[in-house]
BALOBA-1460 file (C-alpha; in Angstrom, 3 decimals):
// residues 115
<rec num="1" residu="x" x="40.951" y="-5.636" z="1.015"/>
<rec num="2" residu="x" x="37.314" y="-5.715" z="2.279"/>
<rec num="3" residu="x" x="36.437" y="-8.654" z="4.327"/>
<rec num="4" residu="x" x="32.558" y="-9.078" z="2.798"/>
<rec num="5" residu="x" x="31.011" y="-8.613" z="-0.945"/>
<rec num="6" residu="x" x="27.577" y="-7.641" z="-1.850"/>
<rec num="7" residu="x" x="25.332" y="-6.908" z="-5.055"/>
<rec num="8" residu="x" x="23.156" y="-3.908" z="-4.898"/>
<rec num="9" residu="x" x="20.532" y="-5.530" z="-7.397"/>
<rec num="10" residu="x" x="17.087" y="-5.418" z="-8.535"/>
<rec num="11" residu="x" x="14.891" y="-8.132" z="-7.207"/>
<rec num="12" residu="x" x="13.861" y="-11.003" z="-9.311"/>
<rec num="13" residu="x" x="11.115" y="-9.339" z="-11.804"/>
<rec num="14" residu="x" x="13.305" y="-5.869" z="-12.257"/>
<rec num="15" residu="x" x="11.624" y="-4.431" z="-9.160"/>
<rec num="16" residu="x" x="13.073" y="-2.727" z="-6.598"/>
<rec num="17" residu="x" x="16.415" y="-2.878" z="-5.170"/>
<rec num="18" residu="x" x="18.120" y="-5.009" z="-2.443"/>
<rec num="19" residu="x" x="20.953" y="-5.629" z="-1.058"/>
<rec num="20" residu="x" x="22.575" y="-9.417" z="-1.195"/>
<rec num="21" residu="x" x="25.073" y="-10.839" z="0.667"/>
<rec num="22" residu="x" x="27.993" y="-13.534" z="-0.144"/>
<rec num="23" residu="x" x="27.921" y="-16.517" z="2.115"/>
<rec num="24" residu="x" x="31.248" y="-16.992" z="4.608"/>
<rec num="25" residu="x" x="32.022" y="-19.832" z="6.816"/>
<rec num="26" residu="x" x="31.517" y="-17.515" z="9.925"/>
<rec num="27" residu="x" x="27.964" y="-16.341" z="9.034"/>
<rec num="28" residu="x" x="27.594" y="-15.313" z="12.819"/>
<rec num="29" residu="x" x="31.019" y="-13.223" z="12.670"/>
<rec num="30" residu="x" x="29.444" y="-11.597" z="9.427"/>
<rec num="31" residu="x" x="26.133" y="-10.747" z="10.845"/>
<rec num="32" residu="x" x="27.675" y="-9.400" z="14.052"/>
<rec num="33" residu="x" x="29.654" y="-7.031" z="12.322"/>
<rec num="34" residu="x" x="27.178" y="-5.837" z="9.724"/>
<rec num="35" residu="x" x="24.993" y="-5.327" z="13.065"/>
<rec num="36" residu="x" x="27.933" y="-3.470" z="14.257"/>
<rec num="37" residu="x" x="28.001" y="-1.691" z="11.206"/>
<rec num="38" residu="x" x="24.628" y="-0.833" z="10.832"/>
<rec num="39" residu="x" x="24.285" y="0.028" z="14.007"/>
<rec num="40" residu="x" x="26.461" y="2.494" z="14.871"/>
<rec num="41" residu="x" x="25.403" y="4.620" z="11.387"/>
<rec num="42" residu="x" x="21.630" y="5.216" z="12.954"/>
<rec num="43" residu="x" x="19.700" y="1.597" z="12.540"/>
<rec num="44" residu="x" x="18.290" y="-0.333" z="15.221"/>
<rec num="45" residu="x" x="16.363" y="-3.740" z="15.512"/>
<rec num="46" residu="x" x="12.868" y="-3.811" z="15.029"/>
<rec num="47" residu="x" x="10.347" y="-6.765" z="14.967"/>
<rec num="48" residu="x" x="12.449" y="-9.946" z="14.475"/>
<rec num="49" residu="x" x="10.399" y="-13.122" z="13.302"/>
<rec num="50" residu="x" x="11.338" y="-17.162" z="12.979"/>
<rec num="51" residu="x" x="9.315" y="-17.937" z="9.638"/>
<rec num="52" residu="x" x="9.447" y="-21.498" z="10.308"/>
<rec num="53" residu="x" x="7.538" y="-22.352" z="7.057"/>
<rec num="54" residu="x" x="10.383" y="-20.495" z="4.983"/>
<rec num="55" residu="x" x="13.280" y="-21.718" z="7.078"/>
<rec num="56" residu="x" x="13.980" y="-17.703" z="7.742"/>
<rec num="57" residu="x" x="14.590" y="-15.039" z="10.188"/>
<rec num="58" residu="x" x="13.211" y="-11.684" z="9.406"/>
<rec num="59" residu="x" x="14.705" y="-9.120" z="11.028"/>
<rec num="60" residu="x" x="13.071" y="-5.358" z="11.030"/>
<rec num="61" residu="x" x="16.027" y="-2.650" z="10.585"/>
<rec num="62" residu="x" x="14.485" y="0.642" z="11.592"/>
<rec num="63" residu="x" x="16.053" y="4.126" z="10.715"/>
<rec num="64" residu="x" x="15.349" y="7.290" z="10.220"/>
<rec num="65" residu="x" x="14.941" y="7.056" z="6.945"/>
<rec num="66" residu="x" x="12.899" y="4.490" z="7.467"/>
<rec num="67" residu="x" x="12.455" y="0.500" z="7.880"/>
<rec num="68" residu="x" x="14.021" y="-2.482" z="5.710"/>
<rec num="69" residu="x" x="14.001" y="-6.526" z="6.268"/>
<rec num="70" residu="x" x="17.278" y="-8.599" z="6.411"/>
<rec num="71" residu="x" x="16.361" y="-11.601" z="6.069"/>
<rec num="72" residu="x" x="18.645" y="-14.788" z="6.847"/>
<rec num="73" residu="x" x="17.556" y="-18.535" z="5.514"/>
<rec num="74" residu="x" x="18.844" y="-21.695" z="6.523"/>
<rec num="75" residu="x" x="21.393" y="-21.745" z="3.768"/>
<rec num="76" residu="x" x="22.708" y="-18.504" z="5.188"/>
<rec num="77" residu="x" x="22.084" y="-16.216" z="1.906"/>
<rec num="78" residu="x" x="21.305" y="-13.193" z="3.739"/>
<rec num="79" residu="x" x="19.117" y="-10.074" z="1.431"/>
<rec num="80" residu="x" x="18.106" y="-6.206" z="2.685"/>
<rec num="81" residu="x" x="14.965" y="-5.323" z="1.102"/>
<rec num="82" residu="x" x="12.218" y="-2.720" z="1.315"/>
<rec num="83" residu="x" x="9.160" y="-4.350" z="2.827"/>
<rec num="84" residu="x" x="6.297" y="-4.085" z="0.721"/>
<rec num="85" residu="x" x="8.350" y="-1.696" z="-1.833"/>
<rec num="86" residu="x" x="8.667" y="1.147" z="0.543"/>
<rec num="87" residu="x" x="11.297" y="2.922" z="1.764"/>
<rec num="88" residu="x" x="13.936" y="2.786" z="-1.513"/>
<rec num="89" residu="x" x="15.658" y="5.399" z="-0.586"/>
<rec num="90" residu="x" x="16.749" y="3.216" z="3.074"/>
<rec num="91" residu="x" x="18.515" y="0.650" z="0.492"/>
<rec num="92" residu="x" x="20.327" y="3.420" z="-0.673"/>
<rec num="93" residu="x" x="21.385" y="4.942" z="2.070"/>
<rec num="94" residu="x" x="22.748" y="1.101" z="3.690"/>
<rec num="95" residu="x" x="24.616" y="0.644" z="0.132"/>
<rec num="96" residu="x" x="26.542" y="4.246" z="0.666"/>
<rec num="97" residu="x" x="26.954" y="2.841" z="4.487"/>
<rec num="98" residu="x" x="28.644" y="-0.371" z="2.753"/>
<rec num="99" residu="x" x="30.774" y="1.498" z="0.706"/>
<rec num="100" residu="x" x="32.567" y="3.940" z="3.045"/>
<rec num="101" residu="x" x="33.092" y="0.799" z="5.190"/>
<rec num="102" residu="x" x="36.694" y="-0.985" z="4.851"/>
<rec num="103" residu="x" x="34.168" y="-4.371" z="5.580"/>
<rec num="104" residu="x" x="32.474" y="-4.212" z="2.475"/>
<rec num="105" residu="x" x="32.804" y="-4.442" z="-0.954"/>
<rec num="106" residu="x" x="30.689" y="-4.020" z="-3.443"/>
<rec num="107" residu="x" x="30.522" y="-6.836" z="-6.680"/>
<rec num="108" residu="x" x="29.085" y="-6.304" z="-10.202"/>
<rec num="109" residu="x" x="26.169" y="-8.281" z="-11.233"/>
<rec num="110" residu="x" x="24.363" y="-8.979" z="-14.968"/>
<rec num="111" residu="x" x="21.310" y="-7.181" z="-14.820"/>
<rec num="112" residu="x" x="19.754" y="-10.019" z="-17.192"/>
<rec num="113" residu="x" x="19.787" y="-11.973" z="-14.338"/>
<rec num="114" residu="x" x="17.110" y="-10.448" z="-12.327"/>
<rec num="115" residu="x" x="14.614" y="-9.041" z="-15.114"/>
């Protein structure tokens, strides 16, 4: 049984999609190993930013494919986007990543949610 569940979803609005997180009680264990993860399949860390006025860290993922943000908030809901609705394809590419991983699991989600 995977240790971590996600939504691949569309963003609030039906725009593009992202990737979101469930919250655990050992966010930094999580984020380690989706580092881990991620890492070893090709990303690396890009520009990482405190955005004190949001209460978030942004952190660039860069790849081949392109670059996505992870962001992390102070309630510890963590997203992957595309910044500035580039780069789809990259959220693609880190869901099929997600999948072939024993780690993660992917949940279903009601689409009316989000338009």
């Amino acid at each position: 049984m995977a240790k971590y569940t996600y939504k691949m979803r569309p963003a609030y609005g039906g725009g593009n999609m992202l990737i979101e997180f469930d919250i655990y009680p050992d966010m930094d264990k999580f984020m380690e190993d989706l580092a881990v993860l991620l890492g070893g399949n090709g990303f690396s860390l890009g520009e990482v930013n405190d955005v004190w006025m949001n209460d978030e860290v942004w952190v660039e993922l860069k790849s081949p494919q392109g670059s996505v943000m992870l962001t992390k908030d102070i309630w510890d809901m963590v997203f992957i986007m595309t910044i500035n609705d580039q780069t789809p394809e990259v959220i693609l590419a880190i869901n099929d990543i997600l999948e072939a991983s024993n780690q993660f699991e992917s949940t279903p989600y009601d689409i009316e949610e989000y338009l």
